[in-house]
Every structure is written in structure tokens, then in C-alpha cells.
TORKOL-4160 file (C-alpha; in steps of 0.2 Angstrom, whole numbers, padded with zeros to 4 digits, m for minus):
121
<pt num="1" X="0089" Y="m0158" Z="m0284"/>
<pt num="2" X="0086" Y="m0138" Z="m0283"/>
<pt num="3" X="0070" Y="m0138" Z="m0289"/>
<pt num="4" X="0063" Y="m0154" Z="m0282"/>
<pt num="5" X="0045" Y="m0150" Z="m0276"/>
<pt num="6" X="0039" Y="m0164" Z="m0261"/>
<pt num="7" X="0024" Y="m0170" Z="m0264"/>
<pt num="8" X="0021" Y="m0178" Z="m0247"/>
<pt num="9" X="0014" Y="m0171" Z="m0234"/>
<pt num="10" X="0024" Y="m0167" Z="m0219"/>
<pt num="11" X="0021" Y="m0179" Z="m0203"/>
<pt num="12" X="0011" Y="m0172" Z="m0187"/>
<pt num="13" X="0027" Y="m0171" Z="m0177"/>
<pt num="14" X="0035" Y="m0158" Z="m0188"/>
<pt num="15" X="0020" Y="m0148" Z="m0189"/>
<pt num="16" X="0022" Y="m0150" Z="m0169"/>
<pt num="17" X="0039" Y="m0144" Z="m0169"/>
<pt num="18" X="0037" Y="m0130" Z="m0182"/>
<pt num="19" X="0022" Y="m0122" Z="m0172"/>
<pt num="20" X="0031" Y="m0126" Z="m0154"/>
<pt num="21" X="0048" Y="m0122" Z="m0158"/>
<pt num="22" X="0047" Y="m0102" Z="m0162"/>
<pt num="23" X="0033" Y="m0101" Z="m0148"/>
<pt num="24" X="0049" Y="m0108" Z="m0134"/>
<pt num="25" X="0061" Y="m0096" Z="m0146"/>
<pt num="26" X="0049" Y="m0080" Z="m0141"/>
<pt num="27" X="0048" Y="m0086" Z="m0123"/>
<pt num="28" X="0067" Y="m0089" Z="m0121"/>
<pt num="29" X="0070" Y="m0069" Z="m0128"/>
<pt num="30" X="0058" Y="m0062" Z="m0120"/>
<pt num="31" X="0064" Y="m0070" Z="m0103"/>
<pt num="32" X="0083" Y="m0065" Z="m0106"/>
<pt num="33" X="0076" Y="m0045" Z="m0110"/>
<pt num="34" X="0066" Y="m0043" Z="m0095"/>
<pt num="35" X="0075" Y="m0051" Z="m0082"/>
<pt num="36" X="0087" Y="m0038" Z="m0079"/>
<pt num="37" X="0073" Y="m0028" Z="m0080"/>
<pt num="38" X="0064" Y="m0039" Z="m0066"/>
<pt num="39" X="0078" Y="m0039" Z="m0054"/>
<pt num="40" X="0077" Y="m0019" Z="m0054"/>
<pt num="41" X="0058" Y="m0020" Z="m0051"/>
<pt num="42" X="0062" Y="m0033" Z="m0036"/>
<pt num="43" X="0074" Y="m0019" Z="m0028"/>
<pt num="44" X="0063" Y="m0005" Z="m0029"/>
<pt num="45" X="0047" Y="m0014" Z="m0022"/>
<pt num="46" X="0059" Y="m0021" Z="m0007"/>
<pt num="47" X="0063" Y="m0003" Z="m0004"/>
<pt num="48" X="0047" Y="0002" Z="m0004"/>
<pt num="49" X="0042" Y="m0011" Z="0008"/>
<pt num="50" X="0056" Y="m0008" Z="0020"/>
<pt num="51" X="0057" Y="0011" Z="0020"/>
<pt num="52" X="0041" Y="0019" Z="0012"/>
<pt num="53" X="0026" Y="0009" Z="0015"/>
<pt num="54" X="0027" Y="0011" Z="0036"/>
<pt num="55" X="0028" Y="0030" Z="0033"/>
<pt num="56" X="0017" Y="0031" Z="0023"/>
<pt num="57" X="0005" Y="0020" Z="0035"/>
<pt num="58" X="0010" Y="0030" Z="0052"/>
<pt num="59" X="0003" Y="0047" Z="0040"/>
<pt num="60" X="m0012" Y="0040" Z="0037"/>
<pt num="61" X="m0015" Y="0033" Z="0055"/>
<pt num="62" X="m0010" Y="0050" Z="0061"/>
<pt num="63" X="m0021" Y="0059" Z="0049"/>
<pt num="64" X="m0036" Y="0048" Z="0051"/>
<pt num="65" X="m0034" Y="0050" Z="0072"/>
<pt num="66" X="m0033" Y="0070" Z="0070"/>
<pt num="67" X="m0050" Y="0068" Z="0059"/>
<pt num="68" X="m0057" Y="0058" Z="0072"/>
<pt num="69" X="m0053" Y="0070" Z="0085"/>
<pt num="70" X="m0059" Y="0083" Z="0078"/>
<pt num="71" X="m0076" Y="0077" Z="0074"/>
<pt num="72" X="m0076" Y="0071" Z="0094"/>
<pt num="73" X="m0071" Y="0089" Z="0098"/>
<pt num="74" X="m0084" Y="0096" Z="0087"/>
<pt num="75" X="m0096" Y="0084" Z="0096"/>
<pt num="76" X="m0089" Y="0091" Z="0114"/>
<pt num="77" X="m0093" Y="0109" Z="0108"/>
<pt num="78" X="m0110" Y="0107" Z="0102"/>
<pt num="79" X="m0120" Y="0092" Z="0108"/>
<pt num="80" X="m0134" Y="0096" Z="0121"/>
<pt num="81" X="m0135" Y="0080" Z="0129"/>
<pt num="82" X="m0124" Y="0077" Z="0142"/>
<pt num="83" X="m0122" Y="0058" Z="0138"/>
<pt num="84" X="m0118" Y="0061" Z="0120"/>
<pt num="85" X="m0104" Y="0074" Z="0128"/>
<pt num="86" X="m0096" Y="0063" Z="0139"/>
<pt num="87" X="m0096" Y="0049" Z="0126"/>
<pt num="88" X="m0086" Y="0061" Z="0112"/>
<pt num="89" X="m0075" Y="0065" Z="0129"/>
<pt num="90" X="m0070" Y="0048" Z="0132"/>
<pt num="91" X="m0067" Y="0046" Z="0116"/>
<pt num="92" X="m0056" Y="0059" Z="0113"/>
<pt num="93" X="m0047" Y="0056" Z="0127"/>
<pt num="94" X="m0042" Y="0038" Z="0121"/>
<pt num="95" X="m0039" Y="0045" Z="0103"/>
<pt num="96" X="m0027" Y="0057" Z="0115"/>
<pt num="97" X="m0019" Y="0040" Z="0124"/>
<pt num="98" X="m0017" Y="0030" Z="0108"/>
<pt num="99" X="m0007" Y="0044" Z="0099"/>
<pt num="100" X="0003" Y="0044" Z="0115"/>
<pt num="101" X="0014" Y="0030" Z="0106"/>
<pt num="102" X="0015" Y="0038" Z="0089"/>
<pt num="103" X="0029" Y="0047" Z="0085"/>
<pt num="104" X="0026" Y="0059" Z="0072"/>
<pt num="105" X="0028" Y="0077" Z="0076"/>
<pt num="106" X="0011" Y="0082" Z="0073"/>
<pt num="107" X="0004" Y="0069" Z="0086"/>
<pt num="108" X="0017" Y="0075" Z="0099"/>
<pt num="109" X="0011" Y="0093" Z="0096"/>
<pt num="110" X="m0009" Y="0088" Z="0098"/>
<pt num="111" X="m0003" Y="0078" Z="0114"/>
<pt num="112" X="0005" Y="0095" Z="0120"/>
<pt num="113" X="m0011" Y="0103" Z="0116"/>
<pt num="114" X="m0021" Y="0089" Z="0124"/>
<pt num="115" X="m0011" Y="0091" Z="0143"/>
<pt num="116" X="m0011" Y="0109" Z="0141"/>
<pt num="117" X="m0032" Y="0107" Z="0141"/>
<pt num="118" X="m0035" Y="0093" Z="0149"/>
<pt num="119" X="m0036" Y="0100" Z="0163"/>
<pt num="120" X="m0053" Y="0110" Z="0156"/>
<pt num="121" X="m0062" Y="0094" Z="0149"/>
């Protein structure tokens, strides 16, 4: 019976199974490799969430109001108009009030900067 060749033709379902079967066999490994590897990843993106990610944004707020203020005070210095003056002022001044609540160091030295002049604007 060793060298019986079958000269049937397998049925549709085992063709089925032969072609699905390793498929689910690949997926079922793959799963059990990476999901060690996913429960790290997980980890590190809630870390970064929690710890990084509002640092990072309260930089970049702070950086983007001092580049706004500095174009309003570079508007102060060398508009003619007196309307387009007082509109860069009042603008700077509220840039000035909303990094009032930011508490960064750099935005708590520009507000000490701000009172000691803010007598001259």
C-alpha cells in the first residue's frame, strides 16, 4: 500500500482546509510573537501620553506666544500709524495676560520683563 498512487481528486473541503489551515497557523504565531512585544509598545505610548506629550505641548504654546510677541513688539517699534500701534499693544498685552497662567520659566521671565516695562507702553 506504500506506493499506492490515488487517482481521485480530492474534494473542495480539503482543498478548503489545506489552503485555510496554515493561513490560521501563520496568524496564531504571529499573534503569540508580537504580543509581548505589543504589551511594551502599549506602556511606552501611555507614558508618553501621560508624561511627555503635555510638555512637549506647554513648549510649543510657549514658543509660539514669544514668536507672537515678538512680531507685536517689532510692530510697536516700527509702525507709523498710531492705530496699527495700539492694535499690536493690545495684543501684546493680552499675549502678556495669557502666559500669565503658563508656568514655564521662560514665560515667568517675559512676564518680569513685561511689568518691569509696562509701565512705558
Amino acid at each position: 500500500m506504500i506506493g499506492f498512487i490515488r487517482n481521485k481528486p480530492l474534494p473542495a473541503r480539503r482543498y478548503l482546509v489545506l489552503l485555510v489551515l496554515p493561513a490560521c497557523l501563520m496568524f496564531l504565531l504571529t499573534v503569540t510573537v508580537l504580543w509581548p512585544c505589543l504589551a511594551n509598545f502599549r506602556t511606552t505610548v501611555k507614558t508618553l501620553r501621560d508624561v511627555r506629550l503635555p510638555a512637549i505641548l506647554d513648549a510649543q504654546r510657549t514658543r509660539t506666544n514669544l514668536s507672537m510677541l515678538r512680531k507685536q513688539l517689532d510692530i510697536i517699534y516700527l509702525a507709523e500709524a498710531p492705530l496699527e500701534r495700539r492694535r499690536a499693544r493690545l495684543h501684546a498685552q493680552a499675549l502678556l495676560a495669557g502666559m500669565a497662567h503658563d508656568p514655564s520659566p521662560v514665560a515667568t521671565e517675559v512676564l518680569a520683563l513685561g511689568r518691569a516695562s509696562g509701565s512705558s507702553m
